[in-house]
C-alpha positions, 0 to 999 in steps of 0.5 A: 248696851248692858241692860239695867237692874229694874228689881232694886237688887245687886247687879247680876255678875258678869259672865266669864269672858275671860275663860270662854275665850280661853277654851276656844282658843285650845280647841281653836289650836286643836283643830288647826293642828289636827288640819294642817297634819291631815292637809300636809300628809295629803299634800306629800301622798299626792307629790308622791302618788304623782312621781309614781304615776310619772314613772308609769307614763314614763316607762309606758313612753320607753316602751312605746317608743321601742315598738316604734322603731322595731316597727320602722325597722322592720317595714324598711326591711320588707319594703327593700325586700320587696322592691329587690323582688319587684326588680327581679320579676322576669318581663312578660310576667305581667302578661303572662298573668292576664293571659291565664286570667283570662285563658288559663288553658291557652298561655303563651309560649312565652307567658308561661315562661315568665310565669315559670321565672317569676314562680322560681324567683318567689321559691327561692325568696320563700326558701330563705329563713324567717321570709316568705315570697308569692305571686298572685294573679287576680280574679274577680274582685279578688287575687289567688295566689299563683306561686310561691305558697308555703307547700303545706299551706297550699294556695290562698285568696285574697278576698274583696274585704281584705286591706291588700286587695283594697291597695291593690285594686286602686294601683297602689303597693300595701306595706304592712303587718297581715295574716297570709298563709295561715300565718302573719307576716310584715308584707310588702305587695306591690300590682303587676300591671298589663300593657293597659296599666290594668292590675292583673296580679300581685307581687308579695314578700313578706318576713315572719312577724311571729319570728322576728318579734322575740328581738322586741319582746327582749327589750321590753322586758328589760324595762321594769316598773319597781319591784313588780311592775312589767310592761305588755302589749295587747292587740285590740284590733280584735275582741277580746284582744290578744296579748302580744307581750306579757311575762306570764300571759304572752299569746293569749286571748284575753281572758274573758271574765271576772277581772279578765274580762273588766281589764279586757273591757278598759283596754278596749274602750278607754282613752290612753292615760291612766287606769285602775283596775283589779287582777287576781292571777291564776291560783291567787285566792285575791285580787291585787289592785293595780295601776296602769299607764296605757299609751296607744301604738295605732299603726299596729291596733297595739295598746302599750300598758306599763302596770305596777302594783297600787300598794308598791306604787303608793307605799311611800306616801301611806308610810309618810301619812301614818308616821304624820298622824302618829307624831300628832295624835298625843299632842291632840289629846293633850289639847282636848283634855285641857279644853275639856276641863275648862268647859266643864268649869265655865258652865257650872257658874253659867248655868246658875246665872241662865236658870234666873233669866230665862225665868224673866225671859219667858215672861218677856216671849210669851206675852201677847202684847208687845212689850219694848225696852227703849232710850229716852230717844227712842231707839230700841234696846230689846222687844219680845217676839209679839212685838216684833210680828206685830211690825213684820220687820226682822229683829236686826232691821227693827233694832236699827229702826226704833220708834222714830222709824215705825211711828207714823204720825209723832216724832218723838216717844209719848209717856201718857197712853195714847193710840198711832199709826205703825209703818208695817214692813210689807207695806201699810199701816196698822193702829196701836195703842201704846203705853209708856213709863220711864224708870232709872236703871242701875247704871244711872241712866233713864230707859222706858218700857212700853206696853204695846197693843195692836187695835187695828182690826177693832179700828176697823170695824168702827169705820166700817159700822160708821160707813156702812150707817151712811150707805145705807141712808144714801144708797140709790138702790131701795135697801129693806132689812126683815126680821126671819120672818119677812117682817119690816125692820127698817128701810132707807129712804131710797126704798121708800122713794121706789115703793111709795111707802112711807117707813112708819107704813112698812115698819113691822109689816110683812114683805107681802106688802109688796106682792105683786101677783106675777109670780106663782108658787113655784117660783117663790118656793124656789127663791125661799130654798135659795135663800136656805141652802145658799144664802142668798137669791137674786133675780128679776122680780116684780113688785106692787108699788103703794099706788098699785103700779107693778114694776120690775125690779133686779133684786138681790136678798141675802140671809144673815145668820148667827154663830149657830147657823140660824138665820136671825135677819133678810138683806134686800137690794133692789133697784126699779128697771122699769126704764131698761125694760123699755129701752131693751123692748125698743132695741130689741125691736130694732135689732130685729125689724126693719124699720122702712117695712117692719118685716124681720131684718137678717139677724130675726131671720137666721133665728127662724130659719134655724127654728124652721129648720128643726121644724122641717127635721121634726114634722118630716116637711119640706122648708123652701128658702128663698131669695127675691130680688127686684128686678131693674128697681135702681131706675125706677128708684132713679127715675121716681125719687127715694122716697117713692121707691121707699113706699114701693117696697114698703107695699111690696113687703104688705103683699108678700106679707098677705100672700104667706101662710101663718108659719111663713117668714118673710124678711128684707135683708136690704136694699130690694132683697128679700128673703121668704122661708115656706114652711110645711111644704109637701113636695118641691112642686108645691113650694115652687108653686107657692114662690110663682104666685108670690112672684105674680103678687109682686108683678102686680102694678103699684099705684102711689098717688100719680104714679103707676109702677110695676116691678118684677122680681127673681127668685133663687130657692133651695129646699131643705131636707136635699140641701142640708147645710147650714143656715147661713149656707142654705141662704147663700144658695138660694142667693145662687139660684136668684142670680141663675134667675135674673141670668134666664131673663128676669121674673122668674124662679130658679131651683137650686141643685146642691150635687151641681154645687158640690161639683163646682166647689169641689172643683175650686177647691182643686183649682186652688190647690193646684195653684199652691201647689204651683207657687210652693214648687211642688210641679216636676218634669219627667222627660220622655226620649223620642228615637230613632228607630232607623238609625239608632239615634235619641233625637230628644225628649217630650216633657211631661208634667208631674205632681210630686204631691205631700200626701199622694205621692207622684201624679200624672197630669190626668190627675190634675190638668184637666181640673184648670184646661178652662182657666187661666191657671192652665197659663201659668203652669205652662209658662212654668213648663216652657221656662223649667224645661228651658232650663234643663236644656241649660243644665245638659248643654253645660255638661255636654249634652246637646238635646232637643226638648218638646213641650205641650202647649194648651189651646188657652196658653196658645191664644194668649195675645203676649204668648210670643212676649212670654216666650221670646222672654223665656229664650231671653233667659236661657241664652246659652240654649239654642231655640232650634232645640225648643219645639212646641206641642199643639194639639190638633183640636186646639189649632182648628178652633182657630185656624187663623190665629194659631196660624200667625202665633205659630209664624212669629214663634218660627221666627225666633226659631222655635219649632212646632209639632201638632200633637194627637194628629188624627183626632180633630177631623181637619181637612187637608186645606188646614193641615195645608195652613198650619206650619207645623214642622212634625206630625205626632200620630195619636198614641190609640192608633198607634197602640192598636194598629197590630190588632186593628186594621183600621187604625193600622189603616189610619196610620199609614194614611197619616205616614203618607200624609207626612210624605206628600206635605214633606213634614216629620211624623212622630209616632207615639204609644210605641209599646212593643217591639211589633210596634216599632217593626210595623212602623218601620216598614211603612216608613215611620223611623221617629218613635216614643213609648214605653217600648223605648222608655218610660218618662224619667228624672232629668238626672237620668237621661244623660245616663240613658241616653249612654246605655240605650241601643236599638232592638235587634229586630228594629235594625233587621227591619230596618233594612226591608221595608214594605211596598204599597202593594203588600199592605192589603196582605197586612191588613188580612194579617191582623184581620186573621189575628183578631180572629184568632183572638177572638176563639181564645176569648169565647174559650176562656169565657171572656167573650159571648160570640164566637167567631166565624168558623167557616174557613170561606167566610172570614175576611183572610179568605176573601183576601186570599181567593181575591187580591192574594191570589191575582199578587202572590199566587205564583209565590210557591208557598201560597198553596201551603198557606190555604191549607194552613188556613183550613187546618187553623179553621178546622182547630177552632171549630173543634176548640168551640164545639169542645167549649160548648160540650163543657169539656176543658179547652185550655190546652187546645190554646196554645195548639192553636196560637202555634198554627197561627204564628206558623200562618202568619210566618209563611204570609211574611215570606209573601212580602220578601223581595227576592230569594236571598232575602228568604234565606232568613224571614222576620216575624214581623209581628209573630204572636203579637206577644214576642218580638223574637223571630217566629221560623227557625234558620231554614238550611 
């Protein structure tokens, strides 16, 4: 709508359409021309950018495809050369090749004629032009060339890395380009294989590649891009690379920098398709932009390149694009003239009409009021820009809303001034007053300006004042106003109600009125410089009411001030809680009292049990905690009723109240506990002796009317510092220690020891971790062999327990079972070892291997009523796993604990065919009537006899009884800490064949047993001992053995200062010697090397007398040592020819124990 004329003079004129149009229609067409050129020469340059790139892909293909066919022509012709040399190979050349492989010195006759044809044969193949023929024979992981090698190039080897041998080695022939020779070659190998269809050598024909590519390069060089475009061929097997085929380049490594290197770089690394680079050739000053098609021949690393030149390839396409740009550029500044002309006319006539209104404009902007040109219906026409933010819509909403959109409360435009409610576009409201006057404009129509002016905050502020006048007459809280210097201005009537002033009484007087007194000087000139630096104060004060009563009251003052900053008037708000005050004094007692006895209850107790401890901290003091419990109160309370039991520990709660000292605490934590906090004490004697006389103060009878009625009570105490813990924790062992009381027989103290409790809860602590770990998965078994020594034989294995733990890494089972043997978590553990060993079992005997298993069971796992349940369900779930293969470990301590019981478990678990061993067999004192009773299947000797008996006669002594004790009662033993090979030799001579140790193996993964198990082999000193075994008879000579070894033994300690006492030097008074001139004697006297042992034994004697005599001179003995180690191996040597049956047998004696430090034989072949 065109807006009317309101100054009465002509209508402005219309501005020139017409001409605009006209101008924007010629530049219009411009630019559409200019577009359509620029857009139909790219379309063209690209059509022809695409053939030329097709012609690219095209020639790269051609070559490609050459390559391709030379290549499988070429590989049928060395793969029938080679098959026509395979079968020309003379027979036995195989042979012939694994003959002098393995012996070149000693080949057959007749090898080494086939080894001679077959060198003829790859002669006269390499005789031939462009061929070459060799054999070679294999050695090591490799092949050396036998024959046929060009004489100048003499012999080559193929290594492991090489593709051939990798072809070889697996049975398969290799067909393929290669360097041999020093030259490359089209190969084609193909194995020699033994009558064992092992590879022992290689046929090899292959043709000159060098040579016979010159027929390849022809034909590509044929193929042309263009004018200057070429095809070449670059190897990228290696880096740089080398250029295969090339006009100029051919053999080359590619060069390796500037343009060179950038070629060298996309050849290798990017994917075929088209490229684009730079390359300048040698003694060109620039650099020729190219482009190129890459095509990839993988079978040879090859990578085919068909290269044209940027400007010959696209040169079409540029010429087509100038010519198109020519033609049009005229025609464009044709149409650029004309329209430049029209514009310039047109604005001359626009600028004149725009200079008169944006005078009126900017009058219409930059008023601050709103101003609005509307119809008589409201809808708007125009509106300045103060109108516009005044509603927060955008101008195009506002212009399809109107007045009839915005106004809240009329319908319809009002002409006379009033004021009304506008919508707001974010939401809300905001008032106006508007102004409105209707006018006729120059084309007939009415049209109404307003005057629009925002009163919204002025609204506000009225309705604020009105509000604010009402709250202050009716608030419930005590409202005074002061001038600045704290006198009266007005009060409301609730103030008056609290103060008991009437307002004529407090206008103009000051707030002194209401001092009360409690407060000091100090606290009002705080609240004053509050009130200055911040504005404002609030707090608890306490006033004086017109009677004279003093209350308090919460109280808030605030500062008004002016524009100046000056405070010109005093806010306060109080409100009277001399209510809440009482209720707070009345919970608080509540809170903190019991109300039967008025002692602390448990929450006033902690605070002053905190308070006693910084008390003890400070005075450097002790502090007693104590716990006190009744003892058997319920009956009394049963017997008497509530209420007399009520009264009891009422009196009961007045003597201990009576019996403590000032700083002392006493408190009833509930029921008939109490708790007593004995502050100041000098020692732990002094506290306990306080808490005994407390303890006689409740003993005392407690007479209430007809009754008579003694108690007595426990108590736990802690002292602190020694138990310096939390408060709360503090009470909990004194809580401890109490029970510890009643469980040592009532009315009595117990004190509490804070290293036993860290013992036991770190012990817990433990337990539980244990048991996560259980339940996470985190127990392995490794499994130990037992052997048979004798026959050579695995006989199974012992699973043993492993913690393979997150942080700690591996452990053994001393890390952790001993922390739960008392518990039943030692149960569950067990029954996890018994079902995972079970089902290893499982796993072998699928993959062939058949091997029995033993397992430790625990003295409480093996006293649990449902051990034979549990264990028949374990079978249960291992089916394909025979039972007979399952053997149980008990130890011997855990089976005498009950004879009877164990007894019966062991019979029920041999019915369903599971075995039984007693382990650690020699440590729990049985007698033979137990040993008698128990039906174990093997006896396990205790692995410190066992590890010991080579150095002490004793426990050698013990084993062997155990040895005969297995004998007698037709049992299996089982010897275990096997170490070193002595160990076993010992063990074999007195008929122990069954052994485990770390001599034999350490405990490993289950995934590693098959394989051991498959590599293991007795010790050759085994199977030679194993042949002889000792009489009854010779085990005192064994026994003076290792007496005469401790001897020695113990001159080497004193000589190196490990040892304090010497041994005995007299060569008649050590113990070798009481069984030399006694029991030797009257068993080996005849022997004709005894007379050489006693001299032996003086020379041993009189070498470490001398060793210790030098020792104690302070002179250096340690090359005396081994002088004397030699005698004693040569002593004891000539004492194991004693033991030997007969003559024959002496032709090559054992060491059976030699040094203790070897298992070799100690005498060298006797002649």
């Amino acid at each position: 709508m065109t807006a009317p004329d309101f100054s009465g003079t002509a209508p402005a004129p219309a501005r020139p359409a017409a001409g605009r149009l006209s101008v924007l229609l010629l530049l219009a067409i411009l630019i559409g021309f200019l577009a359509m050129s620029y857009v139909l020469s790219h379309w063209l340059d690209a059509r022809l950018q695409e053939r030329s790139l097709a012609e690219l892909r095209r020639a790269g293909r051609q070559a490609t495809d050459l390559i391709d066919v030379y290549a499988r022509q070429l590989e049928r012709s060395a793969e029938m050369l080679g098959a026509g040399f395979a079968a020309a190979l003379p027979e036995g050349l195989a042979d012939g090749m694994a003959a002098a492989a393995g012996a070149p010195g000693r080949v057959p006759p007749g090898a080494a004629a086939a080894l001679h044809a077959g060198g003829r044969l790859a002669e006269a193949y390499g005789r031939r032009e462009g061929l070459l023929a060799a054999l070679f024979v294999r050695s090591g992981d490799g092949f050396t060339s036998l024959a046929g090698a060009p004489p100048a190039r003499g012999p080559a080897r193929l290594g492991p890395g090489s593709p051939i041998v990798q072809r070889l080695l697996a049975g398969s022939p290799f067909l393929g380009v290669a360097e041999l020779f020093a030259g490359e070659y089209m190969l084609d190998c193909r194995p020699l294989l033994s009558r064992e269809r092992a590879v022992v050598g290689a046929g090899c024909v292959g043709i000159d590649f060098a040579a016979d590519l010159a027929r390849l390069k022809e034909r590509l060089r044929s193929i042309r891009i263009g004018d200057l475009g070429y095809v070449y061929v670059v190897d990228v097997r290696s880096d740089p690379g080398v250029v295969v085929i090339h006009p100029r380049h051919e053999g080359l490594r590619a060069p390796g920098s500037g343009p060179g290197q950038r070629i060298a770089r996309l050849l290798r690394e990017s994917p075929a398709g088209i490229v684009r680079y730079e390359w300048r050739d040698e003694g060109e000053a620039a650099a020729v932009r190219k482009i190129a098609a890459i095509e990839d021949f993988e079978r040879w690393g090859w990578r085919v390149v068909a290269s044209a030149g940027e400007d010959e390839a696209f040169r079409e396409g540029r010429q087509l694009r100038l010519q198109l740009f020519g033609f049009g550029l005229p025609i464009a500044a044709v149409l650029l003239l004309v329209a430049f002309l029209t514009v310039r006319h047109f604005r001359r006539s626009e600028r004149a009409l725009r200079a008169g209104e944006e005078r009126l404009r900017s009058l219409f902007d930059l008023s601050p009021v709103g101003i609005v040109l509307s119809d008589p219906d409201g809808s708007f026409i125009d509106f300045n820009e103060a109108f516009r933010a005044m509603t927060g819509h955008d101008r195009h909403a506002l212009l399809a809303l109107g007045f009839r959109g915005i106004v809240a409360d009329a319908a319809t435009v009002r002409a006379d001034p009033c004021e009304r409610e506008y919508r707001r576009c974010a939401g809300g409201t905001l008032r106006v007053r508007e102004c409105s006057v209707r006018v006729p404009g120059s084309d007939g129509r009415d049209y109404v300006w307003s005057i629009v002016e925002d009163v919204t905050e002025r609204h506000r502020a009225e309705l604020a004042l009105r509000l604010a006048a009402s709250a202050f007459l009716n608030l419930q809280e005590g409202v005074a106003i002061f001038d600045a210097d704290g006198n009266f201005l007005d009060a409301n009537e609730a103030f008056m109600r609290i103060t008991g002033y009437a307002r004529d009484e407090l206008l103009g007087r000051s707030a002194r009125l209401l001092k009360s007194g409690r407060h000091d000087a100090l606290f009002y000139r705080g609240m004053w410089n509050a009130l200055a630096a911040c504005g404002h104060w609030r707090g608890e004060l306490w006033n004086r009411r017109k009677n004279g009563e003093i209350f308090p009251a919460r109280q808030t003052i605030s500062a008004i001030r002016d524009a100046r900053g000056a405070t010109t008037r005093y806010v306060s708000v109080l409100s009277d809680v001399s209510e809440i005050k009482a209720g707070e004094l009345r919970l608080q007692r509540m809170a903190h009292y019991d109300p039967l006895t008025g002692l602390p209850n448990r929450t006033l107790l902690g605070d002053r049990l905190r308070q006693s401890i910084a008390h003890a901290d400070a005075s450097g003091t002790l502090l007693a905690v104590c716990h006190l419990d009744l003892d058997n109160f319920k009956p009394v309370n049963d017997e008497h009723g509530h209420d007399v039991g009520d009264r009891i520990l009422a009196r009961i709660a007045e003597r201990m109240t009576a019996l403590l000292r000032g700083g002392d605490t006493v408190a009833r934590l509930g029921g008939d506990e109490f708790a007593l906090l004995l502050q100041d004490q000098r020692s732990v004697e002094q506290a306990l002796a306080e808490v005994r006389r407390i303890l006689e103060g409740v003993a005392a009878p407690v007479e209430l009317g007809p009754h008579c009625v003694a108690v007595t009570a426990s108590i736990g105490v802690t002292v602190h510092p020694g138990d310096d813990e939390e408060p709360d924790i503090l009470l909990r062992h004194a809580n401890q220690a109490m029970y510890l009381a009643k469980e040592s027989g009532k009315n009595a103290l117990h004190l509490f020891n804070p290293a036993r409790d860290r013992r036991v809860r770190v012990h817990r602590q433990s337990a539980r971790r244990i048991e996560a770990a259980l339940a996470d998965g985190e127990f392995v078994l490794h499994y130990q062999p037992k052997v048979d020594m004798r026959r050579g034989k695995v006989v199974g294995v012992e699973a043993l327990i492993r913690w393979q733990h997150p942080e700690r890494g591996l452990l053994q089972p001393i890390d952790f079972l001993p922390l739960i043997e008392e518990s039943d978590l030692i149960v569950a553990v067990g029954d996890w070892v018994i079902g995972e060993a079970l089902r290893q079992m499982a796993v072998w005997q699928a993959c062939g291997l058949r091997l029995g298993v033993s397992v430790n069971i625990a003295a409480r796992q093996l006293q649990q009523p449902d051990f034979v349940r549990k264990l028949q369900a374990a079978l249960a779930s291992a089916p394909s796993v025979d039972p007979g293969l399952l053997e149980l470990e008990v130890v011997e301590t855990a089976a005498l604990e009950d004879v009877v019981h164990v007894s019966r478990m062991m019979t029920e678990c041999q019915d369903l065919g599971v075995r039984f061993a007693l382990d650690d067999f020699g440590t729990g004192y049985s007698s033979l009537t137990y040993f008698k009773r128990l039906p174990a299947d093997t006896l396990k000797i205790d692995q410190s006899f066992v590890r010991d008996m080579i150095n002490d006669p004793e426990d050698l002594a013990i084993v062997e009884a155990v040895i005969g004790l297995t004998e007698v009662f037709r049992r299996q033993a089982v010897a275990e800490g096997v170490e070193t090979i002595e160990h076993g030799i010992m063990l074999l001579r007195m008929g122990c064949d069954l052994a485990q140790g770390y001599s034999i193996s350490r405990p490993l993964p289950p995934e590693r047993i098959p394989a051991w198990i498959d590599g293991w082999t007795p010790d050759a000193a085994w199977s030679a001992a194993a042949r002889l075994r000792w009489r009854r008879e010779d085990f005192p000579l064994v026994l003076a053995e290792i007496d005469h070894r401790r001897w020695v033994d113990r001159i080497v300690a004193h000589a190196a200062g490990e040892a304090a006492e010497p041994a005995a030097l007299d060569s008649r008074r050590c113990h070798f010697w009481r069984w030399f001139a006694q029991e030797g004697m009257v068993r080996y006297g005849w022997h004709p090397r005894f007379e050489a042992i006693r001299r032996l034994h003086e020379t041993l004697h009189a070498l470490g007398r001398e060793i210790l005599e030098a020792k104690a001179q302070g002179r250096d003995v340690a090359a005396r040592v081994p002088e004397l180690a030699a005698r004693r191996d040569e002593l004891l040597a000539l004492l194991h020819t004693l033991m030997e049956p007969s003559p024959a047998a002496e032709q090559e004696p054992l060491a059976i124990l030699g040094s203790g430090r070897t298992a070799e034989p100690a005498l060298p072949r006797r002649g």
